[in-house]
N, C-alpha and C positions, 0 to 999 in steps of 0.2 A: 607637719600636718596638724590640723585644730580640732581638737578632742576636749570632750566633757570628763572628768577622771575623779571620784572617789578620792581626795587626799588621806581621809580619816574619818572613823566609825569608833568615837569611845562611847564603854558601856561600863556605867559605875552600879553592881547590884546589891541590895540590901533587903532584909527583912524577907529571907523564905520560908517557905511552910510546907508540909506533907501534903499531897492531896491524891488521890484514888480516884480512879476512874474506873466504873464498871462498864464495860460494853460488850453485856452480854446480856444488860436490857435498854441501854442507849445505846440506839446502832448507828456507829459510823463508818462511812465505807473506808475498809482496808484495816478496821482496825478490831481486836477479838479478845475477849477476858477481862482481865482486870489488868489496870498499868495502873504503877505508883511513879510519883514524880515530886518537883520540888517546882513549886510557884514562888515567882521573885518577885518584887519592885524593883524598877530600873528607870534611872535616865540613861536620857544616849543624845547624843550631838554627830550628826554626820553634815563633813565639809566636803565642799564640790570646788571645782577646777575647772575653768576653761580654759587649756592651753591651746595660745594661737601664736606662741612666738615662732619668726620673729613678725609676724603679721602686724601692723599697728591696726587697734580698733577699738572704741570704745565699747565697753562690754555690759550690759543690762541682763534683767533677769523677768521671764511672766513664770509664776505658777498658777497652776490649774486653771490656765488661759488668760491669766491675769495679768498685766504692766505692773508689778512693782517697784522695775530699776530701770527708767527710760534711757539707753545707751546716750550719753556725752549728755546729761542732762540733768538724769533724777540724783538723789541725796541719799546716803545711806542711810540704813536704818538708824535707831538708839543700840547703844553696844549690848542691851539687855532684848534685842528685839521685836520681832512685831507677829500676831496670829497671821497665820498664811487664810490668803480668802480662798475660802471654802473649805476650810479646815485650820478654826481658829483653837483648835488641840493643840495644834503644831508651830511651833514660834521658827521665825525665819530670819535670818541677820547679812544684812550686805555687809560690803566694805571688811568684810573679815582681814584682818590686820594689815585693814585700810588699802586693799585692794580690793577693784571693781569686778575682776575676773572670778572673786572667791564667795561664796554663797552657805552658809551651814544652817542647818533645821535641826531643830532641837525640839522633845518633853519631857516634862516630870515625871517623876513614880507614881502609879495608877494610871498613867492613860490607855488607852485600851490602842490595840494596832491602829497604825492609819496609815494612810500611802497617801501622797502629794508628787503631782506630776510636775518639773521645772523643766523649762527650755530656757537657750539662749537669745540673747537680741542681741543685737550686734549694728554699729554703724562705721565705714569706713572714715577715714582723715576727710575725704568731699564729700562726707554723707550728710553733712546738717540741711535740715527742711525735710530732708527725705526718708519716708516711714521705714523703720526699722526692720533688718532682714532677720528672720529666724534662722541659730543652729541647733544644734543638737539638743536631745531632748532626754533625760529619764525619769523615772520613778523612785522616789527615795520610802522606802518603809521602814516604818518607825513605831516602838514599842516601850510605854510604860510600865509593862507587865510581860512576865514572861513564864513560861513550863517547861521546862527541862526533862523530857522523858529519856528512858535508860539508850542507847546507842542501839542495843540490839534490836528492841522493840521497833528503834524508827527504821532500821534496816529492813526489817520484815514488810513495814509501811510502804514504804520505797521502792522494794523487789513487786508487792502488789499490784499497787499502781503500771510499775511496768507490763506487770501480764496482763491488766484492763486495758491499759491504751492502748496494747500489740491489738486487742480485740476488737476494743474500740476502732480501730485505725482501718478496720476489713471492712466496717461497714457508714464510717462517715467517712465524708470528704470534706479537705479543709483546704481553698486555693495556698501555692505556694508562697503567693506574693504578699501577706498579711506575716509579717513577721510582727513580733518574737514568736519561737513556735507555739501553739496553743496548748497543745498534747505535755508539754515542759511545766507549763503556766495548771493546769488542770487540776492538782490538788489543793491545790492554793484558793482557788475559784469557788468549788462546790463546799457548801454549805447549807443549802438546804435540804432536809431528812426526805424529799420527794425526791429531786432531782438524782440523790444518794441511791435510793433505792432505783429509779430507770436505769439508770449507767450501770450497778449493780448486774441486773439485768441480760448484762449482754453475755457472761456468760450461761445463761441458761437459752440464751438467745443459740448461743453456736454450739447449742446443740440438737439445735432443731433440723427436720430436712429441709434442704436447700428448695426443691421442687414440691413437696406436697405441703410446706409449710410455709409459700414462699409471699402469701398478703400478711401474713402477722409480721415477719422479716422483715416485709418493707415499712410496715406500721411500724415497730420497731426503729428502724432508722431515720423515720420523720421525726418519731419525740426524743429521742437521744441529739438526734442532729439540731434539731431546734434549743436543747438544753445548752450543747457546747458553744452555739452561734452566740446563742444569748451571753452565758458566761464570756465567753474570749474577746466579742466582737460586737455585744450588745443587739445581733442580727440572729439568724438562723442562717445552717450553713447546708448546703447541697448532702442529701445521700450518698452513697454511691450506686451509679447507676438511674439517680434523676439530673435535672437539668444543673447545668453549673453556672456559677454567676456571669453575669455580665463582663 
């Protein structure tokens, strides 16, 4: 079966340094007091996989919707790489040890996170003339820079988030068929100090009455629901209890 697979993720870090975070007057949600940590520089190079054996097929590559490795046609890159379009942060290399199937993205120390979407193209042995089929598809994220907070602290992060999304999850609705889950994806996502504060929100939300407080509720679940849509799906997403998508 023909799968997109992760062969390898190396991370070379250097040059760390102390840094403190107060967030007890920078508020971020899920997070409380003060945390110490260690910021790094880092490169990192992560190689991709298309395995289709024993399939024969010639194998290209589009990121962020882009044709950079036209199946049975284009040329690899230079072995030092090329900026990924739409993200010329990010350096991207075919032909990885001179195979078409293998892809790696690489950057230096200092760049700030980025994400670069890659799919596969692919044409059969009687594909030539004919416009290349898409496979599989991910997200490769990639960091210059890194913070290492202490395990317990992200543990607590983590356990957070779960009891927001359990609450979250009463009052928006998010169709099944939009995968990867959103609710997974959520912490990742918010970043802005407003958005921070609505989602926050809900639990003061569920402690409201169901019946005599039941127009702010639903107001409530429009601007949360419109936050998560936006984040996950770049849309807004149904309440629960209003109309559902199409």
């Amino acid at each position: 079966m023909a799968d997109l697979i992760e062969l390898s993720d190396d991370v070379t870090t250097s040059d760390c340094s102390l840094v403190i975070a107060d967030y007890t007057t920078d508020f971020q949600l899920c997070r409380s007091g003060i945390w110490l940590g260690t910021t790094c520089l880092q490169s990192q190079r992560v190689v991709l996989s298309y395995e289709h054996e024993p399939e024969p097929l010639y194998v290209g590559w589009s990121i962020n919707g882009s044709t950079v490795l036209d199946p049975g046609y284009g040329t690899f890159t230079p072995p030092w790489g090329a900026p990924c379009p739409g993200d010329p942060d990010v350096t991207y290399q075919t032909g990885v040890d001179w195979l078409y199937h293998r892809i790696a993205f690489s950057v230096v120390p200092g760049t700030a996170t980025q994400s670069v979407n890659v799919q596969v193209l692919y044409r059969g042995p009687d594909g030539a003339g004919q416009p290349a089929s898409a496979g599989p598809s991910r997200t490769v994220q990639l960091a210059g820079v890194v913070t290492n907070w202490p395990a317990s602290k992200l543990e607590e992060e983590r356990e957070c988030w779960r009891r927001l999304t359990d609450l979250l999850r009463q009052y928006i609705e998010i169709p099944k068929w939009w995968p990867p889950d959103p609710w997974e994806r959520l912490p990742d996502l918010v970043r802005d100090p407003e958005d921070m504060l609505v989602l926050s929100a809900v639990t003061a939300v569920a402690e409201l009455d169901a019946k005599a407080d039941a127009d702010l509720i639903a107001q409530y679940r429009l601007r949360a629901g419109a936050i998560v849509g936006r984040l996950s799906f770049g849309d807004p997403v149904a309440a629960k209890g209003g109309p559902s998508p199409p």
